[in-house]
C-alpha positions in Angstrom: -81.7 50.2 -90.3 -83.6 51.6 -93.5 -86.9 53.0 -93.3 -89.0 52.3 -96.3 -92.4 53.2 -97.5 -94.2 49.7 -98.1 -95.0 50.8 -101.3 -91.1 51.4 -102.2 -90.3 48.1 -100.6 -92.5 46.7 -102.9 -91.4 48.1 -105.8 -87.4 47.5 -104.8 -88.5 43.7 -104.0 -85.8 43.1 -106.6 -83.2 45.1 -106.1 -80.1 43.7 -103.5 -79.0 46.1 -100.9 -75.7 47.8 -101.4 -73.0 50.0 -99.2 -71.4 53.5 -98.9 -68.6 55.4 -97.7 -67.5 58.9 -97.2 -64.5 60.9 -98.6 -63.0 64.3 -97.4 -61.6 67.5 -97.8 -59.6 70.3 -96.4 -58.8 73.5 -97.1 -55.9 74.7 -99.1 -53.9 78.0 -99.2 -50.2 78.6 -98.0 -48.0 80.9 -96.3 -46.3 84.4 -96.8 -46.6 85.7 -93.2 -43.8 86.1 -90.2 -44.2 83.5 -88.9 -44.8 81.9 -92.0 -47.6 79.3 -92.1 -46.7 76.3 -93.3 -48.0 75.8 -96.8 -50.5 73.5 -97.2 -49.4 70.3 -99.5 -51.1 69.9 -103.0 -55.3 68.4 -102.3 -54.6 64.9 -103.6 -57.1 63.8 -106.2 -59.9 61.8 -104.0 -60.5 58.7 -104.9 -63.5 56.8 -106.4 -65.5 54.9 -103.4 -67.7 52.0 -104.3 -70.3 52.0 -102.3 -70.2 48.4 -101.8 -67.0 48.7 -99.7 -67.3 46.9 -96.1 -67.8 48.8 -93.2 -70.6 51.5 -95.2 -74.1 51.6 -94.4 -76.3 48.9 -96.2 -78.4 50.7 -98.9 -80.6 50.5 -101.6 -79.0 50.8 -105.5 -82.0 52.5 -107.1 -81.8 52.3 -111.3 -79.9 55.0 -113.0 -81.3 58.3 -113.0 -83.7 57.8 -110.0 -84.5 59.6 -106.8 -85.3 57.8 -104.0 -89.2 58.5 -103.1 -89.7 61.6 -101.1 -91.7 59.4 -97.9 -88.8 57.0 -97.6 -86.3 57.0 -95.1 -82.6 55.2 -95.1 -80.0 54.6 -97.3 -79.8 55.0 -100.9 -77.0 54.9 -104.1 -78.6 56.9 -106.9 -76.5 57.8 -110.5 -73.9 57.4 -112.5 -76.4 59.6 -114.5 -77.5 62.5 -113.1 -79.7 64.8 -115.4 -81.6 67.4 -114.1 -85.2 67.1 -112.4 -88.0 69.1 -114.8 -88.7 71.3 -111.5 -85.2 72.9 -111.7 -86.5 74.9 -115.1 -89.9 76.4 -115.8 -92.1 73.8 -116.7 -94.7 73.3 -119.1 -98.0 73.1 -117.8 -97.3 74.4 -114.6 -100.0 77.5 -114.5 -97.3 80.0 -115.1 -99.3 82.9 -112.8 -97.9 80.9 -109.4 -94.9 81.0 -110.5 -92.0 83.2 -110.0 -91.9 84.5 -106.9 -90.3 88.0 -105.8 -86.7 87.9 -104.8 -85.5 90.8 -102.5 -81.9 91.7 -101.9 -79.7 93.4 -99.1 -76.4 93.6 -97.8 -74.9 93.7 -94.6 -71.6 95.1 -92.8 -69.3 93.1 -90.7 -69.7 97.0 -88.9 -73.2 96.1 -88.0 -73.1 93.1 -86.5 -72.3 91.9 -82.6 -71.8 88.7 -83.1 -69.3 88.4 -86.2 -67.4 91.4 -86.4 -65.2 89.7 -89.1 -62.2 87.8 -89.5 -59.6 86.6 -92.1 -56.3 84.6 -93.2 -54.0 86.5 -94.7 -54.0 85.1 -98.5 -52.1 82.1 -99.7 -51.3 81.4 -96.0 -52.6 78.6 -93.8 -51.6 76.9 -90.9 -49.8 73.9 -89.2 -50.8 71.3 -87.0 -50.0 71.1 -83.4 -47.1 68.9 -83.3 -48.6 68.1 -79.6 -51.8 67.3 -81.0 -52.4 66.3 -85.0 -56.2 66.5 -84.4 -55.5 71.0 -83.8 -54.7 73.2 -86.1 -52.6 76.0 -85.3 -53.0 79.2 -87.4 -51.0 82.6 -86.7 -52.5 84.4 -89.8 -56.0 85.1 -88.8 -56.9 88.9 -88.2 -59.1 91.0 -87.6 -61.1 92.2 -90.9 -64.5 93.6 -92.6 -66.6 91.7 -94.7 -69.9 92.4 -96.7 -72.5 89.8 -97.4 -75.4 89.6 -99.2 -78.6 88.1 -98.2 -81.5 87.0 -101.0 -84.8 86.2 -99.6 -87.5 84.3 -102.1 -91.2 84.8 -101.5 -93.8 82.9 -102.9 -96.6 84.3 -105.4 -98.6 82.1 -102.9 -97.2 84.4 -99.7 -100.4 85.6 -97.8 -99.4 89.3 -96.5 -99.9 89.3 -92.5 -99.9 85.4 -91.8 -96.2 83.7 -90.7 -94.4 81.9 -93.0 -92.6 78.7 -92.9 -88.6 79.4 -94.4 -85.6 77.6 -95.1 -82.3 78.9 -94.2 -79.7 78.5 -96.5 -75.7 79.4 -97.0 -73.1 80.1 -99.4 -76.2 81.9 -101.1 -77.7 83.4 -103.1 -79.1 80.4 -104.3 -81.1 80.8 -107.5 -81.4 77.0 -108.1 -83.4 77.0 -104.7 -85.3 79.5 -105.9 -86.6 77.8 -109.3 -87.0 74.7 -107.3 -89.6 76.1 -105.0 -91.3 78.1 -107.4 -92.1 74.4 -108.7 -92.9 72.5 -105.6 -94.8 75.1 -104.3 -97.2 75.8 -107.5 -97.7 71.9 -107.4 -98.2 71.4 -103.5 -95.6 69.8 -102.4 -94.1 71.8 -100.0 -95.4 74.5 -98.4 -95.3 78.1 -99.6 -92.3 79.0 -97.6 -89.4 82.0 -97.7 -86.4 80.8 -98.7 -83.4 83.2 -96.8 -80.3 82.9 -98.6 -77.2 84.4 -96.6 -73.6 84.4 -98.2 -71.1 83.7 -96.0 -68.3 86.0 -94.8 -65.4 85.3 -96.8 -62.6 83.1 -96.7 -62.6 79.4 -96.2 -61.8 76.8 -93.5 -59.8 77.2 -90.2 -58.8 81.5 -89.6 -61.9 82.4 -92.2 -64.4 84.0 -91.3 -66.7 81.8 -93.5 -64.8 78.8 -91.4 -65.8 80.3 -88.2 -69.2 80.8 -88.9 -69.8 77.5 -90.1 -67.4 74.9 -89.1 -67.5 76.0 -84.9 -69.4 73.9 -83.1 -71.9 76.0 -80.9 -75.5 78.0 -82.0 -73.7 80.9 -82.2 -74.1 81.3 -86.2 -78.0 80.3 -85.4 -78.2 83.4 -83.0 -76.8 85.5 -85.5 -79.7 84.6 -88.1 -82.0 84.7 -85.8 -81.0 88.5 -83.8 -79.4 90.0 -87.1 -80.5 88.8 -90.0 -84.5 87.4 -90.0 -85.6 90.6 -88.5 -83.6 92.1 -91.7 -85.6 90.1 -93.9 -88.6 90.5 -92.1 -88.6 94.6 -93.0 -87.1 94.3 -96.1 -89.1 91.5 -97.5 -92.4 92.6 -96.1 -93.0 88.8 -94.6 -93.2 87.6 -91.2 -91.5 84.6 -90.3 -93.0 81.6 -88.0 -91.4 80.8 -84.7 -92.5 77.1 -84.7 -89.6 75.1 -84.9 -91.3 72.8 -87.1 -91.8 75.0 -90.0 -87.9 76.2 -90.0 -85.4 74.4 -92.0 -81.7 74.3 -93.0 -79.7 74.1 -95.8 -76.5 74.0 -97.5 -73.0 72.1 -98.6 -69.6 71.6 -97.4 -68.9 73.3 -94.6 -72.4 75.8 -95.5 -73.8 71.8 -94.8 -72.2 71.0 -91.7 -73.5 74.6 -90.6 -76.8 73.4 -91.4 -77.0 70.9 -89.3 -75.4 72.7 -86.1 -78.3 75.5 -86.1 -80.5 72.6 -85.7 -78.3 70.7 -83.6 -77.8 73.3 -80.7 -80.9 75.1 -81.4 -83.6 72.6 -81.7 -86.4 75.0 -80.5 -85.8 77.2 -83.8 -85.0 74.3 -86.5 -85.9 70.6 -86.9 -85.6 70.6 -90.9 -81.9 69.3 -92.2 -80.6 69.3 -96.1 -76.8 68.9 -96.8 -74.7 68.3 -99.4 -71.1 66.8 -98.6 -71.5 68.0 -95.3 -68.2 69.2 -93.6 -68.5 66.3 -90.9 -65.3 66.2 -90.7 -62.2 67.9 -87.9 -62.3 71.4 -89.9 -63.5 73.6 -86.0 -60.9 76.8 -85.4 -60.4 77.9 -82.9 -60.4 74.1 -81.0 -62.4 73.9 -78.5 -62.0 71.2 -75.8 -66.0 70.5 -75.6 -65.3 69.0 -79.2 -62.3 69.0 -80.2 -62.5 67.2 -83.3 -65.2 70.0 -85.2 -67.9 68.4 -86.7 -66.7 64.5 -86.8 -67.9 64.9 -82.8 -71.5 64.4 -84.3 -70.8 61.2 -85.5 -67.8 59.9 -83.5 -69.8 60.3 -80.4 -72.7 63.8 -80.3 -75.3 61.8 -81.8 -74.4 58.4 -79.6 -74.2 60.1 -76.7 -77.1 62.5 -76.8 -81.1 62.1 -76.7 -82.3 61.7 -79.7 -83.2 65.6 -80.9 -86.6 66.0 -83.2 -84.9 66.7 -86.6 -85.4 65.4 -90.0 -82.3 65.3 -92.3 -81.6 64.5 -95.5 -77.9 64.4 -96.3 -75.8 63.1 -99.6 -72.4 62.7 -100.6 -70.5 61.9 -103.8 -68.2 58.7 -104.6 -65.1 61.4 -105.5 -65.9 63.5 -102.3 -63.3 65.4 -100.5 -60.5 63.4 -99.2 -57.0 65.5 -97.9 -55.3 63.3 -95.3 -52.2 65.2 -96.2 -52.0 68.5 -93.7 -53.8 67.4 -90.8 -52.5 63.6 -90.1 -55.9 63.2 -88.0 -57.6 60.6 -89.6 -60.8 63.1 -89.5 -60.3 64.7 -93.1 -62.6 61.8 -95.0 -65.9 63.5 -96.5 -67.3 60.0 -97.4 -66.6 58.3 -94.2 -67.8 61.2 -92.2 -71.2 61.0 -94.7 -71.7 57.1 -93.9 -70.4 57.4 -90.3 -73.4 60.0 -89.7 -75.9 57.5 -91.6 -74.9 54.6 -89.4 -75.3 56.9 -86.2 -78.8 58.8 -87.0 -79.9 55.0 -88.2 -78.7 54.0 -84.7 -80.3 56.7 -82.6 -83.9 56.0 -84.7 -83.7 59.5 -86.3 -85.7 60.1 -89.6 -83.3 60.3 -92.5 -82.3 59.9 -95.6 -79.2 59.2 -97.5 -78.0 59.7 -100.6 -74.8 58.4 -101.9 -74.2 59.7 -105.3 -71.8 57.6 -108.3 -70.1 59.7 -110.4 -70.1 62.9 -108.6 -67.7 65.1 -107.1 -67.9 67.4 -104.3 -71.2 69.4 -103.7 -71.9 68.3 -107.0 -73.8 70.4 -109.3 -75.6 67.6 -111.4 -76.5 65.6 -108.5 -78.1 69.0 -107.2 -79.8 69.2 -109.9 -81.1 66.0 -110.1 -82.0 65.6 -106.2 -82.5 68.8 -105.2 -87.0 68.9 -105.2 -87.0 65.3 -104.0 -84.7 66.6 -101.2 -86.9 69.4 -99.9 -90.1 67.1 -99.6 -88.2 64.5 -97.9 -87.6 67.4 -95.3 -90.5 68.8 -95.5 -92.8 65.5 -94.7 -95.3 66.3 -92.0 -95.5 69.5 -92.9 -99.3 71.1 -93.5 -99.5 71.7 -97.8 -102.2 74.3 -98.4 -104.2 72.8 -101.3 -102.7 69.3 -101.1 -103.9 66.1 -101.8 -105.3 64.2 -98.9 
């Protein structure tokens, strides 16, 4: 079911409806441990989906180089051109004194924190799957270890000392791009003066990482930990206070940093209802298994969403026709980033939640271009609703 703007219906009277699909990814290192790991077979090269395949979600084919508009929900196919949206630069007559907001920095110790005390796979190992189970990993090379991560955290020129700001949460940071595109969206009103909080992750990637376990494990734990160790960080060091209304929290990120995203919101609802992912890690990539969802991430559209009220979020999500794809170490059937993208359309479409979808031709994983292109279109689509200071009624 798409939800359009009567005004974009209008102007896409013309245009025939089209379909997408999702492709996948896993991660890739091998083993030099007793016991050795198994190493990890070569990441095939994913293939190209066309959109129109059976079985993806019906959607809209806008014309080359277009966004979808930022008040309509659904489906959408957007390139094979993807050039970069005039907010992601300093733009001309833009009144330059509301621009360029302060960026503060900080760092933080695996040593200081309670709730990740730091993990890692020993390099150029991996893991094997549970000859028992295909679906669960089994890794022997994960250890304890320390990790440092930095944390950027973008205020506004328009930040008013005192009062409590509205902020998106995003990972893998720090992410400058999100940083330019706000300056932009802000100085024009269309999304609120927020703080944007950009955490890097701990290190490492996928199942025995420690970035893995923050982001691909299926509980609010890594919501907790932003929310008891690292937003009172900001708050000191940035000088800001944060709001507490739900509402005016949001998420962000790709890959797994995408699927993480959407957990915070997903099993903390009272601190986030704002989504924005990019080839989100839907996919069987959770470690350690856990039997309340044992397939990772593909439980939120193989049967989470299905299953579950309907939560107050609003997500946008997108993924690219040469997304991840790695069937190879994990014979799961789970390890498709474009069908875990569309399966998650057709279920939020299902469950009435307010969405939007962007399938992206020509574009690899977490593309940069398509970033670039979508990125400020992305951040008012999550941001609808939302009270704009100085916005037109």
């Amino acid at each position: 079911m798409l939800h359009l703007s009567m005004a974009f219906l209008i102007g896409l009277a013309g245009v025939a409806p089209a379909i997408a699909q999702s492709a996948s990814q896993s991660a890739t290192q091998s083993a030099t441990l007793a016991p050795p790991a198994a190493a990890s077979p070569p990441r095939p090269t994913p293939p190209t989906r066309d959109p129109n395949t059976p079985g993806f979600v019906p959607a809209w084919e806008l014309p080359d180089g277009t966004n979808p508009p930022a008040d309509a929900g659904g489906n959408f196919i957007i390139g094979p051109t993807h050039n970069p949206a005039p907010e992601m630069s300093v733009q001309q007559g833009v009144p330059q004194g509301t621009l360029q907001g302060t960026v503060y920095e900080f760092t933080m110790n695996s040593t200081d924190s309670k709730i990740y005390p730091g993990i890692a796979r020993t390099p150029g190992t991996f893991g094997t799957p549970d000859p028992a189970d295909p679906a669960r990993l089994i890794v022997t090379t994960s250890h304890p270890a320390p990790y440092t991560r930095r944390v950027a955290v973008y205020v506004p020129k328009q930040y008013v000392p005192g009062t409590a700001a509205p902020f998106i949460v995003g990972a893998d940071g720090p992410d400058r791009a999100l940083f330019t595109a706000l300056d932009n969206l802000i100085a024009q009103h269309r999304v609120p003066a927020m703080i944007a909080i950009s955490i890097s992750n701990g290190g490492g990637d996928a199942q025995g990482s420690e970035r893995g376990l923050e982001y691909d494990t299926m509980s609010g734990q890594y919501a907790e930990f932003v929310e008891k160790e690292v937003l009172p960080r900001v708050e000191a060091q940035a000088h800001v206070q944060l709001t507490a209304d739900p509402d005016g929290r949001a998420t962000m990120g790709g890959s797994s940093g995408g699927s993480c995203a959407l957990i915070m919101a997903w099993y903390h609802p009272e601190l986030y209802r704002r989504v924005l992912t990019y080839s989100g890690t839907y996919v069987n990539q959770q470690w350690p298994s856990n039997p309340q969802t044992p397939h990772g991430a593909w439980e939120f559209h193989e049967r989470l969403i299905a299953n579950s009220p309907a939560k107050p979020l609003r997500i946008w999500m997108e993924v690219g026709d040469r997304d991840l794809f790695n069937p190879n170490a994990m014979r799961d059937n789970m390890h498709d980033w474009v069908a875990a993208n569309e399966n998650m359309a057709k279920a939020l479409a299902a469950k009435g939640y307010h969405y939007q979808f962007v399938f992206a031709r020509n574009a690899g994983h977490t593309d940069r271009s398509v970033k670039q292109q979508t990125l400020p279109e992305a951040l008012e689509y999550i941001w609808q609703g939302y009270p704009i200071a100085g916005a037109k009624p």
